[in-house]
C-alpha positions as CSV (number, residue, x, y, z in Angstrom):
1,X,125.1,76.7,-68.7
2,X,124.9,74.3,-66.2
3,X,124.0,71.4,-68.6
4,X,127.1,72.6,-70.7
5,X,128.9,72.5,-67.9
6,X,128.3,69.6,-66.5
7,X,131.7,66.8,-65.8
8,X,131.8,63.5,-67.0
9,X,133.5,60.4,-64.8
10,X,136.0,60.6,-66.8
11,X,136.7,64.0,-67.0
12,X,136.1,63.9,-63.2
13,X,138.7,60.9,-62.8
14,X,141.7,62.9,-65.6
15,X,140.9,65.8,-63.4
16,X,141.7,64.3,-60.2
17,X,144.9,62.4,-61.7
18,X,146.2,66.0,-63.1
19,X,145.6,67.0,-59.6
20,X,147.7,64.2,-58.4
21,X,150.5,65.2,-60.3
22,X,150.6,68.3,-59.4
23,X,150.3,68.3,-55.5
24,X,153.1,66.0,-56.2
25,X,155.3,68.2,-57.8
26,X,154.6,71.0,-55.3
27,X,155.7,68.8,-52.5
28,X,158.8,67.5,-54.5
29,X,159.6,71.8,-55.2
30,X,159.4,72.4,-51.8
31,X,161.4,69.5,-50.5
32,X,164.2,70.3,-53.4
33,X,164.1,74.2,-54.4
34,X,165.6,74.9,-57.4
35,X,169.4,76.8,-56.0
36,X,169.4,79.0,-59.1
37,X,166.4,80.8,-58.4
38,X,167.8,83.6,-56.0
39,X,171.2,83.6,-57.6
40,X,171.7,86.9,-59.7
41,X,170.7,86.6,-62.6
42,X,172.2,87.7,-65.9
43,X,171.1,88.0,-69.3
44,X,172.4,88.1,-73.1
45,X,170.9,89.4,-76.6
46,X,169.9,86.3,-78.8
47,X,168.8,87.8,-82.2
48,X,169.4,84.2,-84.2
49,X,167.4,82.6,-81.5
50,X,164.0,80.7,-83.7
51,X,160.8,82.2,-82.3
52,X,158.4,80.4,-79.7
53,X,154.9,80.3,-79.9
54,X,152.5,82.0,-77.6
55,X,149.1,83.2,-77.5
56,X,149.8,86.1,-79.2
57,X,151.8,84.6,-82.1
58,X,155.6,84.0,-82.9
59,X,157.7,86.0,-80.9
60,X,161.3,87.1,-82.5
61,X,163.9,86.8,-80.5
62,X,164.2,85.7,-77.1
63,X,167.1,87.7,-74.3
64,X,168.2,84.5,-72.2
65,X,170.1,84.1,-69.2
66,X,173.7,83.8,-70.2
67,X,176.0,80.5,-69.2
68,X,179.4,80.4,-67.6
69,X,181.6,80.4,-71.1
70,X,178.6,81.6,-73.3
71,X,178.4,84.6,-75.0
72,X,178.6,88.2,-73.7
73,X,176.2,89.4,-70.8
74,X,174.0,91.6,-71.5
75,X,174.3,95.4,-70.7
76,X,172.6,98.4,-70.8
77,X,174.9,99.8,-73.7
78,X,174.0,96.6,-75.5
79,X,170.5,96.6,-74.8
80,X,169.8,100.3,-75.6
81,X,171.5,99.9,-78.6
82,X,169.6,97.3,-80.0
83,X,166.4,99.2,-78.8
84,X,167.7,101.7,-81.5
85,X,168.3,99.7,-84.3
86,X,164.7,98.4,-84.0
87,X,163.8,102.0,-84.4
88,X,162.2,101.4,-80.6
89,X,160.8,104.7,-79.6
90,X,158.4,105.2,-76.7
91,X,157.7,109.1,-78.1
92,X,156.8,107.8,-81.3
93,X,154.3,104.8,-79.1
94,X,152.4,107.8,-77.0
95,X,151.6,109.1,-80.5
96,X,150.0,106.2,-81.4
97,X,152.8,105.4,-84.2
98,X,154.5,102.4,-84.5
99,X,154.5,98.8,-82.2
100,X,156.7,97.3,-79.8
101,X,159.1,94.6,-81.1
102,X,158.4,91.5,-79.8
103,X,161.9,91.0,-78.0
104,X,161.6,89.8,-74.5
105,X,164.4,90.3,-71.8
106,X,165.1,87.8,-69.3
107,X,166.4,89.8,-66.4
108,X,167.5,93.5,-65.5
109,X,171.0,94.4,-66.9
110,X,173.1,94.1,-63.7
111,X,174.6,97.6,-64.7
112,X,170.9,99.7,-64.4
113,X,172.8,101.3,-61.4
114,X,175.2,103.0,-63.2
115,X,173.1,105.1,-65.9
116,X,173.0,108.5,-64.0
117,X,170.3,110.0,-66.0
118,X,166.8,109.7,-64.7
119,X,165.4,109.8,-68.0
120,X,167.1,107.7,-69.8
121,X,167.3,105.3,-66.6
122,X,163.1,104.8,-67.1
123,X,163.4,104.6,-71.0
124,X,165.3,102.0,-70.9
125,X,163.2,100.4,-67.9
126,X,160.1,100.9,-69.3
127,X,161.4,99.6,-73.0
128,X,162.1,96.7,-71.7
129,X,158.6,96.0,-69.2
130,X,156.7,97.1,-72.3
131,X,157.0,93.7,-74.3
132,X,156.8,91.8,-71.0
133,X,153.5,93.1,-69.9
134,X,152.0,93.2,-73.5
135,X,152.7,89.9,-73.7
136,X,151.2,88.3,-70.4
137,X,148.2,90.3,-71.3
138,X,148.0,88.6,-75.0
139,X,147.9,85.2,-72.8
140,X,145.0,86.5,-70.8
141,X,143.1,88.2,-74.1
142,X,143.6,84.6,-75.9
143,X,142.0,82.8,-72.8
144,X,139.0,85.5,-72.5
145,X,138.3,85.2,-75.9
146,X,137.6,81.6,-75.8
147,X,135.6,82.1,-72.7
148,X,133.3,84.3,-74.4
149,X,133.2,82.2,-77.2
150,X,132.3,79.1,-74.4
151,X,129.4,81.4,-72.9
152,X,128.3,82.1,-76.5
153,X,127.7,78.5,-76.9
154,X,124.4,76.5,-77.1
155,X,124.3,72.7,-76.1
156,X,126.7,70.8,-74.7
157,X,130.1,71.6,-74.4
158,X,132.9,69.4,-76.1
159,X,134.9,67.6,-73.5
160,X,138.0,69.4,-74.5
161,X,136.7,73.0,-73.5
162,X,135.1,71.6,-69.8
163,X,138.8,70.4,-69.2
164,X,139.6,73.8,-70.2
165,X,136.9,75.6,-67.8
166,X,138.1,73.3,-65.3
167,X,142.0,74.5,-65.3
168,X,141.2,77.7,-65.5
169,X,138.7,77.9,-62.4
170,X,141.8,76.1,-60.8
171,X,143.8,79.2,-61.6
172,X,141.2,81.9,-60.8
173,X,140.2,80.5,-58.0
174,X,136.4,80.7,-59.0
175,X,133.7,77.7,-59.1
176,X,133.9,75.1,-61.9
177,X,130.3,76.8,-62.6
178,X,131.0,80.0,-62.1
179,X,131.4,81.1,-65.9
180,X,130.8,85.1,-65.5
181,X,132.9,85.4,-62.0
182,X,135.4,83.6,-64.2
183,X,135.3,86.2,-67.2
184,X,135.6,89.2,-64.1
185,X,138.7,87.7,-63.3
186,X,140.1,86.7,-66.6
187,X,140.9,90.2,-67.7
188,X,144.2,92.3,-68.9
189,X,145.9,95.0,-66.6
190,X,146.7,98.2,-68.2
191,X,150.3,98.7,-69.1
192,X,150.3,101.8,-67.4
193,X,149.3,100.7,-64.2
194,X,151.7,98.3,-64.2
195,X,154.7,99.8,-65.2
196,X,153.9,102.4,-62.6
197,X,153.6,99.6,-59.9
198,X,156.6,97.6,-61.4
199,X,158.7,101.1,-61.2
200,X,157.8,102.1,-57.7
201,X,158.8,98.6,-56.8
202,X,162.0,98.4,-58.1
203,X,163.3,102.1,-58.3
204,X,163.1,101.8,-62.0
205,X,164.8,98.8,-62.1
206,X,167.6,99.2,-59.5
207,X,166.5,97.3,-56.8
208,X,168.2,94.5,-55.4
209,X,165.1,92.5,-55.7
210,X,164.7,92.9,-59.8
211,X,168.5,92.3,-60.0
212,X,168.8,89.1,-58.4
213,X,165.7,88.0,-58.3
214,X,163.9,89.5,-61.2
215,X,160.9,90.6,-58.8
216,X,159.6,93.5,-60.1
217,X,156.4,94.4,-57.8
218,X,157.6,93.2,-54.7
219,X,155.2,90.0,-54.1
220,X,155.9,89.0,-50.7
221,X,155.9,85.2,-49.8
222,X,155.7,83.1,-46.6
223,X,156.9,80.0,-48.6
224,X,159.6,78.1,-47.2
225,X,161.7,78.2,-50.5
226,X,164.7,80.6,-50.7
227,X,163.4,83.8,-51.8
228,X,164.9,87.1,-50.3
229,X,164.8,88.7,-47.0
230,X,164.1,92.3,-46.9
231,X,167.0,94.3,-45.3
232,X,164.7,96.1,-43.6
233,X,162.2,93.9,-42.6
234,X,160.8,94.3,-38.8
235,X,161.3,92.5,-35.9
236,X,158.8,89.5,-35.8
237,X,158.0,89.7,-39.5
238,X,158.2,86.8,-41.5
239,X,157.6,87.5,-45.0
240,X,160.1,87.3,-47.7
241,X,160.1,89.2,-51.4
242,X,159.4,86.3,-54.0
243,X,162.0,85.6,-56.1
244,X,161.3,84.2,-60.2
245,X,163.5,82.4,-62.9
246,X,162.5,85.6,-65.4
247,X,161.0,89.0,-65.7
248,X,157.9,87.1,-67.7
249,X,157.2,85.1,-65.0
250,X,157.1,87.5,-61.8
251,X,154.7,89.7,-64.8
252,X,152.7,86.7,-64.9
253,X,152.3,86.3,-61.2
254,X,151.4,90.0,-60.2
255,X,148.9,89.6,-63.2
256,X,147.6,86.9,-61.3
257,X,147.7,87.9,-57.9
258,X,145.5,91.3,-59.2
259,X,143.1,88.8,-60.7
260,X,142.6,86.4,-57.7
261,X,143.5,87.9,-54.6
262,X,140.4,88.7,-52.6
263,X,142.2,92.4,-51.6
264,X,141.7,93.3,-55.2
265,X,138.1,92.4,-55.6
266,X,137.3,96.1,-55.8
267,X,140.3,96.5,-58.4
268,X,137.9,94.0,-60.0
269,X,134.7,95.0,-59.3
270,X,136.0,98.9,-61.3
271,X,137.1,96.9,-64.1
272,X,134.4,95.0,-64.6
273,X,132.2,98.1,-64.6
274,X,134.5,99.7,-67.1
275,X,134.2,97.1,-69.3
276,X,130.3,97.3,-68.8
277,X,130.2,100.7,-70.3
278,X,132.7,99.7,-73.1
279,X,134.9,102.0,-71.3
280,X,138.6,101.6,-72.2
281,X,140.0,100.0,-68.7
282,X,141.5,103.3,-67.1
283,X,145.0,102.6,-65.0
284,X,144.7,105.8,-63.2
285,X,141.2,105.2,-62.3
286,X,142.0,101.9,-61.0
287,X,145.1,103.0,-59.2
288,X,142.4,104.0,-56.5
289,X,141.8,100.6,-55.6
290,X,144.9,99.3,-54.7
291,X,145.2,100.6,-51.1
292,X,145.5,97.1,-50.1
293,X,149.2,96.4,-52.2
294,X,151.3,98.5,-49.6
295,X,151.5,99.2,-46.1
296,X,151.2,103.0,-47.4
297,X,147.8,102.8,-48.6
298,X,146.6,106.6,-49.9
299,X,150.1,107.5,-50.1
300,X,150.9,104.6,-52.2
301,X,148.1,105.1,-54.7
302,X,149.2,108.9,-54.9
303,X,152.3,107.6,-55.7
304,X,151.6,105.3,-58.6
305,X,149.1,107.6,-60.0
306,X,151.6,111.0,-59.9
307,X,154.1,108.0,-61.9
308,X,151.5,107.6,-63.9
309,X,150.9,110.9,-64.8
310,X,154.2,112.4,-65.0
311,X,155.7,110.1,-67.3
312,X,152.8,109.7,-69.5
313,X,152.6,106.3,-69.1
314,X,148.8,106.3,-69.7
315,X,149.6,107.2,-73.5
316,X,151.4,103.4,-73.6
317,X,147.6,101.7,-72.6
318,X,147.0,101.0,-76.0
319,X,150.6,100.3,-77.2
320,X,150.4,96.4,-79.2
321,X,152.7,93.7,-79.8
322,X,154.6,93.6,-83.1
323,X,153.9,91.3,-85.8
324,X,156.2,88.5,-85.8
325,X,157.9,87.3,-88.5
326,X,156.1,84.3,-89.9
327,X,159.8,82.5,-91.2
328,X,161.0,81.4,-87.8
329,X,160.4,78.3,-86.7
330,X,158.3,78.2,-83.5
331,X,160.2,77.0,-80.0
332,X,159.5,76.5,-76.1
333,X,160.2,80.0,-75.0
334,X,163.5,79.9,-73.0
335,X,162.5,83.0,-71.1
């Protein structure tokens, strides 16, 4: 591959002018932080919104953050109503029956605290992570795919997919020629693994990192943006709890971090050799790896694994994406 791989001038010299640009705009981000990112957010039920185009295909409907004079917030009454009428039913999903409807939901409802039932507490929580996390994996399934079609290829490369290699190492933080450590990181996280992580963080959603700051696994950050301060933070610490404009985006990032971060590289290492054996990737099994993602280490995996386990979240691993409907008209997601 290393002919097929290979960088012209040009590519080298659009490259390094993309790079510009983008240094750039992380030094303009961290001289002017956007003020609405730590703000509480709030969210309202779009059903005439026109669908958006992803990886996966059209999604839907889109749940936006609501403006000052705009149309009702969203609640949990109005959310787990609408969860009904789409005949959404996680029962009926661990039985293999039925997919999840591709509605997407921009931030916690700021009333999560108040449902007093445990159980319906995490159905609601784990309805509404569901499309999140199928959908950030769909992204990453779309780029493996053409990575396996690039390393299937003979001859030289079009210019178009080196570009593409090129961004993508930037991402993965892997060598421009480094096609197969690419493809180890390039991979899905199973749902259950990730709900587990994303309800330990947040207390099934009722944190107040996921309500005003839609952080749902507790990234920490030493930027110098405004994210939040833990309460509880100890003396001489310095980290803060990073804080995203959507659910989709702090799903994106923890995907992200799992896939670059050289704590994980045995997270890594077990999923690659599950996917050697054409082993379905396991989230229990690769629970054991993540000693490094809390200050709790053994404890912590126990933890996500007895989640795991109790609420049968392993039966959601092969849970899909609804077909969307092909009328809509495809628009930038507003998530």
């Amino acid at each position: 591959m290393t002919e097929a791989t290979r960088i012209s001038t040009f590519e080298k010299t659009v490259i390094g002018f993309v790079g510009v640009c983008a240094v750039a705009a992380m030094v303009a981000a961290l001289r002017y932080p956007p003020a609405s990112v730590t703000q509480s957010p709030q969210a309202e039920f779009r059903l005439e919104d026109p669908a958006f185009e992803t990886a996966s295909g059209a999604a839907s409907a889109l749940i936006r953050g609501a403006k000052p004079g705009g149309a009702p917030l969203l609640t949990v009454s109005t959310l787990d109503r609408t969860f009904a009428q789409l005949g959404y039913d996680l029962d009926r999903l661990r039985d293999g029956d039925g997919l999840v409807p591709r509605h997407f939901v921009a931030a916690m409802p700021s009333d999560m605290r108040a449902i007093r039932v445990p159980a319906k507490r995490k159905a609601l929580f784990i309805k509404t992570v569901l499309p999140l996390i199928l959908q950030a994996n769909d992204e990453i399934r779309a780029d493996r795919a053409r990575l396996e079609r690039i390393l299937g290829h003979k001859g030289d490369l079009p210019a178009v997919d080196r570009l593409w290699l090129a961004a993508k190492a930037e991402v993965y933080e892997v060598k421009r020629t480094d096609l197969k450590g690419l493809q180890a990181r390039m991979d899905v996280i199973p749902a259950s693994l990730a709900i587990a992580q994303a309800a330990e963080e947040t207390g099934w959603g009722t944190s107040r990192f996921v309500l005003e700051g839609n952080a749902l696994f507790g990234q920490w950050t030493f930027s110098r943006n405004s994210h939040m301060v833990p309460r509880k933070r100890a003396a001489g610490r310095k980290h803060q709890v990073q804080a995203f404009p959507s659910l989709i985006e702090a799903v994106r990032a923890y995907m992200e971090n799992l896939n670059t971060h050289r704590a994980y590289r045995d997270f890594r290492a077990l999923r690659s050799a599950q996917r050697a054996k054409s082993q379905p990737l396991h989230g229990l099994e690769l629970a054991t790896t993540l000693t490094s993602y809390s200050e709790r280490g053994e404890k912590y995996v126990e933890t996500i694994q007895g989640l795991i386990r109790f609420n049968r979240l392993q039966a959601l691993d092969g849970a899909r994406l609804g077909v969307a409907t092909a009328s809509r008209r495809p628009a930038e997601p507003a998530i």
